[in-house]
C-alpha positions in Angstrom: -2.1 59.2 53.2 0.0 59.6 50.5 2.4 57.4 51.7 0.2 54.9 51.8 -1.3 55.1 48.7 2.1 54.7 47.0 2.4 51.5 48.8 -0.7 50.3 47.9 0.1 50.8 44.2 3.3 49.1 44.8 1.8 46.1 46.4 -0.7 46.2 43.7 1.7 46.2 40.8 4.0 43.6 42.8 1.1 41.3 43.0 0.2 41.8 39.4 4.0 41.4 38.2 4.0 38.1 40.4 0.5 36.2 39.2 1.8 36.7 35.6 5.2 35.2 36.0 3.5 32.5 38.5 1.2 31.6 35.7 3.2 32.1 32.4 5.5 29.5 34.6 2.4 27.4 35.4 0.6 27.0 32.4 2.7 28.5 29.4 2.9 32.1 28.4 0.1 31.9 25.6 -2.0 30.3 28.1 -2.2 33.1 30.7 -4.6 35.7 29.4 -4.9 39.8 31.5 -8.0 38.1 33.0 -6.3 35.3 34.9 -3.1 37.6 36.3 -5.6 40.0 37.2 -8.0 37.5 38.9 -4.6 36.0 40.6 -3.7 38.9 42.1 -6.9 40.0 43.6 -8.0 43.2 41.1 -10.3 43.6 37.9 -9.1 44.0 34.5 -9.0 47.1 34.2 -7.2 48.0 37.5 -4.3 45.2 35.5 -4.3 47.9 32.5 -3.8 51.0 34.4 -0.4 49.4 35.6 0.6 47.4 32.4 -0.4 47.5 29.0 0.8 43.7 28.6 1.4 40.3 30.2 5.2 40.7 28.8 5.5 43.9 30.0 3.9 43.0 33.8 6.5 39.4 33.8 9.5 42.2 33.1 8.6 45.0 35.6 9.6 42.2 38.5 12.9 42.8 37.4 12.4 46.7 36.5 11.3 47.4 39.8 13.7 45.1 42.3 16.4 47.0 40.3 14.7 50.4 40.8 14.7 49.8 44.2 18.2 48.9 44.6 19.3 52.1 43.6 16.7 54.0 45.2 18.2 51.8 48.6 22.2 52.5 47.2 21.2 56.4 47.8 20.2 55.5 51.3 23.5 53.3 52.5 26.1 55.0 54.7 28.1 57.6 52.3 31.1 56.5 53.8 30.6 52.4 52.8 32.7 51.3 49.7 30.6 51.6 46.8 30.6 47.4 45.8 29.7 46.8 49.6 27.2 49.4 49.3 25.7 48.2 46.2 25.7 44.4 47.4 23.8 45.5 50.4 21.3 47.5 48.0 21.0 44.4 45.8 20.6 42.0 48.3 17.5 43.4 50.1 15.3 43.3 47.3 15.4 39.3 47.2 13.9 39.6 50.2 10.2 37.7 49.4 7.3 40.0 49.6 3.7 39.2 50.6 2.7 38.3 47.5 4.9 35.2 46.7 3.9 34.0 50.3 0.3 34.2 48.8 1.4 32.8 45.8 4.5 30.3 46.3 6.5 28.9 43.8 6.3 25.3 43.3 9.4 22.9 43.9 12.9 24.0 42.0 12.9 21.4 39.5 9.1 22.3 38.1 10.0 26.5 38.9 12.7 26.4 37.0 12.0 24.4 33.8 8.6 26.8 33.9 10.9 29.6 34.3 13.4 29.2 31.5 10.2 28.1 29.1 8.9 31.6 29.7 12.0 33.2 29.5 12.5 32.1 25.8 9.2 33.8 24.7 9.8 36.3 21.9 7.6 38.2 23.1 9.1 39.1 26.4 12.5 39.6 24.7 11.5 43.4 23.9 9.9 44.1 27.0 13.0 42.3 29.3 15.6 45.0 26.9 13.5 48.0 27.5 13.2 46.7 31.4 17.3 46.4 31.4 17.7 49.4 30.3 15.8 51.7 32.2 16.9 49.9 35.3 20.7 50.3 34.3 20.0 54.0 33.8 18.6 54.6 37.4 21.4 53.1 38.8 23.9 54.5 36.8 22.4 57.7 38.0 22.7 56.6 41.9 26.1 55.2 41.5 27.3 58.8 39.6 25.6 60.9 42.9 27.7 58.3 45.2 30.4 58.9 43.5 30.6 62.2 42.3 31.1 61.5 38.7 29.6 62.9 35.7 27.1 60.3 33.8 27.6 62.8 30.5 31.2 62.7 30.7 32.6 60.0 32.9 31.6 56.2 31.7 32.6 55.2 35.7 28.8 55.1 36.9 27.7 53.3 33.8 30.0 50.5 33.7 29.4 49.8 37.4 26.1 49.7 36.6 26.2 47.6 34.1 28.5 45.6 35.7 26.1 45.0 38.6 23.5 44.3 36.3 25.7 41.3 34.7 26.1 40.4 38.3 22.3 39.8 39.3 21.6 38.0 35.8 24.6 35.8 36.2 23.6 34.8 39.8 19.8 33.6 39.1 20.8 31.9 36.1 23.3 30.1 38.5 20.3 29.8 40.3 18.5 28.4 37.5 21.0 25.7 36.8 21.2 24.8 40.8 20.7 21.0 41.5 18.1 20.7 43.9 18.3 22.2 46.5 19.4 25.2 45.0 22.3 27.7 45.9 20.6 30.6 47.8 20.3 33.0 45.4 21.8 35.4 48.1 24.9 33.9 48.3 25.3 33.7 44.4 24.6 37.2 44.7 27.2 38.3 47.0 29.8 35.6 45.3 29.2 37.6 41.8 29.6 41.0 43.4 32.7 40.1 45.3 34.4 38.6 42.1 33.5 41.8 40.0 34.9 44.3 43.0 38.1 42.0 43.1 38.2 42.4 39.3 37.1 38.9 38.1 40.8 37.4 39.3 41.4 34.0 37.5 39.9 31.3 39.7 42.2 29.4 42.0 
């Protein structure tokens, strides 16, 4: 039971992290009040405000919680797996589309991603998107220190990795962003940007 309840409240929060982006992207962010993403996503008000205490803070935990997970699924790879084919694995399964964009699908590339970078210029996200950063950065910092048996308070290994994945991802979907249509698959940018920074960003041929 408990299992399931923590996937429920997953799900739940998923949903709730998707209607607000799906909207902001729609309609403009000051146009998308708690009422709609919670009507979106299938819950009451007040179920939105025992996950989030904001719209900004529910369009940033999409991003919190894909990188949450990747670390949570970098502990799980083989121990024996290089750590930058480990950690592209772990990144790569959380692009994988969940229920709730197949509920809710994005609308053609050209109209997603003019939405998308409208949204993403809000000030009021810009706090909320640093804090989100951050605390992902730290959790996988973390993994990548049990992987490798480093030290996070004395060794700056796991951290830079960390934040070298982390410029990796962002890098990719704003690739992504600037696709023609049809777009790159976001997949492939992915791995691309991880196998540059495990080469050591070698000047391009």
């Amino acid at each position: 039971m408990t299992g399931l309840r923590e996937r429920k409240k997953a799900e739940t929060r998923a949903a709730l992290g998707w209607a607000a982006i799906h909207l902001a992207v729609e309609r403009g962010y000051d146009n998308v009040r708690v009422e709609d993403i919670a009507e979106a996503a299938g819950v009451s008000p007040r179920t939105f405000n025992n996950y989030f205490s904001s719209k900004a803070e529910a369009i940033a935990s999409r991003h919190l919680d894909r990188s949450l997970r990747t670390a949570a699924a970098l502990r799980e790879r083989p121990a024996d797996e290089p750590l930058w084919a480990a950690l592209t694995q772990a990144a790569l399964e959380q692009f994988t589309p969940g229920p709730e964009v197949e509920a809710m699908p994005s609308p053609a590339h050209a109209q997603w991603v003019a939405g998308v970078r409208t949204m993403l210029a809000e000030p009021a996200l810009q706090g909320e998107r640093l804090r989100a950063v951050a605390v992902a950065e730290a959790e996988l910092a973390a993994a990548i220190a049990e992987r490798t048996g480093t030290d996070l308070a004395t060794d700056m290994y796991p951290r830079l990795v960390a934040a070298a994945a982390s410029a990796a991802v962002t890098v990719a979907m704003q690739h992504y962003l600037d696709s023609t249509d049809p777009p790159t698959p976001i997949e492939r940018l992915i791995t691309d940007a991880f196998t540059q920074v495990a080469a050591g960003l070698p000047p391009p041929r």
